[in-house]
LOTI-981687 format. One line per 2 residues: for each residue y, x, z of C-alpha. Coordinates in nm, 3 decimals. Last residue first. Example, Ala and Ser with C-alpha at 12.3 -4.5 7.8 and 13.67 -1.06 7.14 Angstrom:
BEGIN
-0.106 1.367 0.714  -0.450 1.230 0.780;
# end
This chain:
BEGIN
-18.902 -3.409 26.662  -18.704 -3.675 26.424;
-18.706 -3.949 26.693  -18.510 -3.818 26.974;
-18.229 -3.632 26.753  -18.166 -4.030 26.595;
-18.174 -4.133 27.035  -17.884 -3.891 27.077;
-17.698 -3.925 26.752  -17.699 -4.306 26.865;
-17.572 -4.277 27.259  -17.291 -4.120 27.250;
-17.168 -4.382 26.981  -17.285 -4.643 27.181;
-17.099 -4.570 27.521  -16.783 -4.508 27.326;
-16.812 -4.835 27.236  -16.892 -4.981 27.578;
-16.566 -4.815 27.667  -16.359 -4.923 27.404;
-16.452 -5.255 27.499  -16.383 -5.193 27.834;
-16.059 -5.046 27.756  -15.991 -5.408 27.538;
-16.074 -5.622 27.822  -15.868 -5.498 28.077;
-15.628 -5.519 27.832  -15.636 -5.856 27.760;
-15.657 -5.961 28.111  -15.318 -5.779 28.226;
-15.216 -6.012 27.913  -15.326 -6.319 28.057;
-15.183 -6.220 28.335  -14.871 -6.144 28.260;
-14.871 -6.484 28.027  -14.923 -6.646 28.349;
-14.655 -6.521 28.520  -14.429 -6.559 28.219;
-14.501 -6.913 28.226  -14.358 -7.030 28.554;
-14.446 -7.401 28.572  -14.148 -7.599 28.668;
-14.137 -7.802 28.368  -14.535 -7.906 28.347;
-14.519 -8.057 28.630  -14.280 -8.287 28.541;
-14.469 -8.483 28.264  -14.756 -8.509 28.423;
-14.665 -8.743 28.673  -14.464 -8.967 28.429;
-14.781 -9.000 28.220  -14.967 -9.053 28.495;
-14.833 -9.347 28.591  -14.838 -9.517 28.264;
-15.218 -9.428 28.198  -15.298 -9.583 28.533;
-15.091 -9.902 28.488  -15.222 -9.996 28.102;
-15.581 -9.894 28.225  -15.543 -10.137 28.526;
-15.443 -10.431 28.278  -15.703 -10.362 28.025;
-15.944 -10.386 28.277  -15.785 -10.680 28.435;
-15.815 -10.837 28.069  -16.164 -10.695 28.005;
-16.277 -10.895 28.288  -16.116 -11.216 28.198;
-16.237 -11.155 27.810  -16.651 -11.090 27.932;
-16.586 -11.400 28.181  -16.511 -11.639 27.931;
-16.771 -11.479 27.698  -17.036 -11.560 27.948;
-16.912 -11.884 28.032  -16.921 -11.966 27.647;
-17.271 -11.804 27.646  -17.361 -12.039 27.903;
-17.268 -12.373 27.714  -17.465 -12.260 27.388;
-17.759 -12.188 27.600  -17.794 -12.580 27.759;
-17.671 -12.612 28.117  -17.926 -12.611 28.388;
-17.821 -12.216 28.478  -17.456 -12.327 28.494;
-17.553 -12.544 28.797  -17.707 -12.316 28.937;
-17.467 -12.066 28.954  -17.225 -12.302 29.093;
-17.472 -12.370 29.348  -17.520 -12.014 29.426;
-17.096 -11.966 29.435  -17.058 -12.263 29.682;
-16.901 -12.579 29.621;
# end
């Protein structure tokens, strides 16, 4: 029997008989879904888990903090740049 025939054949059936193929096939597929998801999040918990050991952190907190300060004199910059700025443009609009 082929798969159109069987198709077919399920098509002639009344509705109450092709929602239980319908729901057969919804629980079967959610089974091998299940199934895979199971697998996958198994395997990469055990691949992420030793990663995460042999990462050197004081490198990146180096940076991080080579970041942070980079940041901060440009802030202090841009500050600076403002406060020149204001008496400047207040001596500007009184004349």
């Amino acid at each position: 029997m082929s798969l159109q025939n069987k198709i077919e054949e399920i098509r002639k059936k009344p509705e109450h008989i092709r929602l239980r193929y319908v729901w057969a096939l919804v629980a079967v597929s959610m089974f091998f879904i299940i199934i895979i998801w199971f697998f996958s999040l198994k395997n990469s918990q055990t691949q992420t888990a030793s990663p995460l050991n042999s990462v050197d952190t004081s490198a990146i907190t180096e940076q991080f903090n080579t970041g942070k300060q980079s940041l901060e004199s440009a802030s202090e910059g841009f500050q600076n740049t403002l406060t020149q700025q204001a008496p400047d443009n207040s001596a500007n609009n009184t004349q």
